[in-house]
GUNUMAR-328546 format. One record per residue: y, x, z of N, C-alpha, C in turn. Coordinates in steps of 0.05 Angstrom, whole numbers, plus 5000, padded with zeros to 4 digits. Example, Ala and Ser with C-alpha at 12.3 -4.5 7.8 and 13.67 -1.06 7.14 Angstrom:
488652645156491052465156493452645156
495552575142497952735143500152585157
This chain:
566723845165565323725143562923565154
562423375142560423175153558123295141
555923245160553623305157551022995152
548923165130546823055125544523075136
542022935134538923105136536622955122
535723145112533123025101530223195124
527823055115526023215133523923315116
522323455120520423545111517923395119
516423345094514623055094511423165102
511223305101508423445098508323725105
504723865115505924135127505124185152
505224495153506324595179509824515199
510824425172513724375185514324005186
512223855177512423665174514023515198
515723285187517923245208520523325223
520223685213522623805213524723745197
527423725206530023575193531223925178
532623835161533724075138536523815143
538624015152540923995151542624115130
545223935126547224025101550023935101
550924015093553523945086553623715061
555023545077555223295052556923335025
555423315006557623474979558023334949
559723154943559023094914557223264900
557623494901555423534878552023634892
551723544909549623644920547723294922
545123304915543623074912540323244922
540423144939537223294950535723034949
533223164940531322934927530322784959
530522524947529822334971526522364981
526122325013523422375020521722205002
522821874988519921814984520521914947
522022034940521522234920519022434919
519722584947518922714948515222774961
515422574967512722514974511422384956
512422254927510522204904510222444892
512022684887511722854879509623074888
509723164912507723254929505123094928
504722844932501922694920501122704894
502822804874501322834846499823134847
502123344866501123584869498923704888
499123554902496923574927498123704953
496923664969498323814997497823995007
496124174992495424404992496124594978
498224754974499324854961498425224966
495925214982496325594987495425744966
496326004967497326224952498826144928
500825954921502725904895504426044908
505326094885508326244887510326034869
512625904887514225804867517425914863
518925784851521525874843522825454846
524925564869526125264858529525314851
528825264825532525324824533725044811
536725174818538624934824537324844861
536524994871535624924900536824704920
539724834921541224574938540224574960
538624454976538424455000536224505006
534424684986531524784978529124534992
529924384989528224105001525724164984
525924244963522824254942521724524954
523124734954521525014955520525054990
522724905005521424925035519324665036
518824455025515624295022514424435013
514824694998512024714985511825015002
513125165015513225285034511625155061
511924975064510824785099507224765083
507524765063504724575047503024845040
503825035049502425335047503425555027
505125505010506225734993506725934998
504826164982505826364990508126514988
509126384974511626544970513726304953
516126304957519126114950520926314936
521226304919524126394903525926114894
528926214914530625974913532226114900
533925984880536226004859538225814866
540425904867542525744887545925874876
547325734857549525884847551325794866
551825584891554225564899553525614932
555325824937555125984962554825824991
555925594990555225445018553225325015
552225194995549025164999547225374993
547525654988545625764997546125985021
548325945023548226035062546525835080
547725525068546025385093542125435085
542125355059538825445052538525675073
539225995075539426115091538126155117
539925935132540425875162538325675163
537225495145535225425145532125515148
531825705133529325795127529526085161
531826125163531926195183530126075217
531725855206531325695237528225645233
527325565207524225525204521925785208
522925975205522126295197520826295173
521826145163520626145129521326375115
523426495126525426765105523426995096
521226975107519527165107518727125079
517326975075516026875047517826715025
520426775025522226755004524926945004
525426884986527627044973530026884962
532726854966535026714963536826834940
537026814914538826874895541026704898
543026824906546226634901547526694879
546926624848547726664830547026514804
548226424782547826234765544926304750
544126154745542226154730541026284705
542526284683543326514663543026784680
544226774703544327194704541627274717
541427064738538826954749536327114725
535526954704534827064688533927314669
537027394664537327624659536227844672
536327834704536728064718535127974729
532827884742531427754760528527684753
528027544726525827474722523527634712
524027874709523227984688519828014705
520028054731517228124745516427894759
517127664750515527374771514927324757
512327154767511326974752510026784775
510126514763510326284785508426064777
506525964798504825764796506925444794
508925474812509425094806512625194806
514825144783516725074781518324894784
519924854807522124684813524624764795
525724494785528324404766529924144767
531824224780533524044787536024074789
537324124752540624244749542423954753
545424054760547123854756546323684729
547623374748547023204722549523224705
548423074672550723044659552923234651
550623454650551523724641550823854607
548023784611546223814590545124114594
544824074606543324414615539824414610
537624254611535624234603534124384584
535824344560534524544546534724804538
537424884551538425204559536625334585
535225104596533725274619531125274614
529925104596527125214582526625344570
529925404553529725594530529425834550
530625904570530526154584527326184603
526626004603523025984619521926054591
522325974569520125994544521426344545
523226434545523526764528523426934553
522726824581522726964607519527084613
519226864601515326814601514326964632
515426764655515426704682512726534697
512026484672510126214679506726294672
504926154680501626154670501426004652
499925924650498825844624498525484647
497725584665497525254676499125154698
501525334701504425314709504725024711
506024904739506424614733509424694741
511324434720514124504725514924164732
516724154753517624044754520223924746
521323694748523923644732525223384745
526623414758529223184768531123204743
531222974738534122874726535122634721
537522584705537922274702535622114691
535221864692532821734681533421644648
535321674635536221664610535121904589
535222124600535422514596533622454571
534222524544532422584524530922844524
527822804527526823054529526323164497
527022994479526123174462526523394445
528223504453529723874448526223994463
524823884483523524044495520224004488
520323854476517823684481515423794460
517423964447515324064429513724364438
513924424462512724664482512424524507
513824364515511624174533511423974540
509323864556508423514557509123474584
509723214588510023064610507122954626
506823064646503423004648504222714669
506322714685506022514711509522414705
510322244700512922114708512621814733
515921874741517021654759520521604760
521121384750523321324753523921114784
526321254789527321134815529821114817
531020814807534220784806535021004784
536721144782537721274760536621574757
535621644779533721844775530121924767
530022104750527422094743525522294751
523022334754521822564774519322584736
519122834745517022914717514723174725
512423144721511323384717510323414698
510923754696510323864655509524034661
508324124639505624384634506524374598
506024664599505924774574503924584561
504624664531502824474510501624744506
498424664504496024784495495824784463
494124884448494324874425492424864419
């Protein structure tokens, strides 16, 4: 199977390559994605605790891992990318300060969330699914988050947010080609 790499932009690991298996359904956010995203958030990321699910090649949760996080929870339903996530955080010694769920998201939930709670949320499900608002509905009744929780959101650049928008706001957007990058925070009252 042919192989990919992206690198890690920022950091203790900055410049380190994250290897993968090349996969239709696998889309790891591009570095200069990912380096507007990280500039809205800052590069300093110590003591957050995040969660990146739909992980894939945990490109979000190992930046914010290199950028000081204390701690990564990756969510990962399809078993070869989160073996390689794995062998990744391996090779980095990151494994220490995260934890790897290989299981869908729904059970994820169920069985999992009940005791985290997370400063910056990574979200980045298959496109063209419509899964969006089935996974906020499960962050809003998980109640995983702070009050000043920043969540992130990859998706198509089309994606109607408004199933969601009435619990939270878009504080930072960027569209790039057909993909769109978002950061949201709960609505205050």
């Amino acid at each position: 199977m042919e192989k990919g790499n992206i690198r890690v932009i920022g950091g203790k690991w900055k410049g380190k390559k994250i290897s993968f298996h090349l996969d239709s359904n696998l889309r790891p956010t591009p570095d200069r994605a990912k380096e507007t995203v990280f500039n809205w958030l800052g590069n300093d990321l110590s003591g957050y605790s995040c969660l990146d699910l739909f992980a894939g090649t945990g490109a979000m949760g190992i930046e914010a891992l290199s950028r000081g996080a204390s701690r990564v929870d990756f969510l990962e339903k399809e078993k070869i990318f989160a073996k390689n996530l794995d062998k990744t955080l391996k090779d980095l010694k990151g494994e220490v300060n995260s934890i790897i769920y290989n299981e869908d998201f729904r059970d994820w939930f169920k069985l999992n969330a009940l005791n985290n709670l997370y400063d910056l949320i990574f979200i980045d499900p298959p496109f063209n699914q419509n899964l969006i608002k089935e996974v906020f509905d499960c962050l809003a009744k998980a109640k995983i988050h702070f009050e000043e929780t920043i969540f992130y959101l990859e998706s198509e650049s089309n994606l109607d947010l408004s199933p969601i928008e009435k619990e939270f706001e878009v504080i930072r957007k960027k569209t790039m080609g057909r993909k769109c990058y978002r950061l949201l925070k709960v609505k205050t009252i």
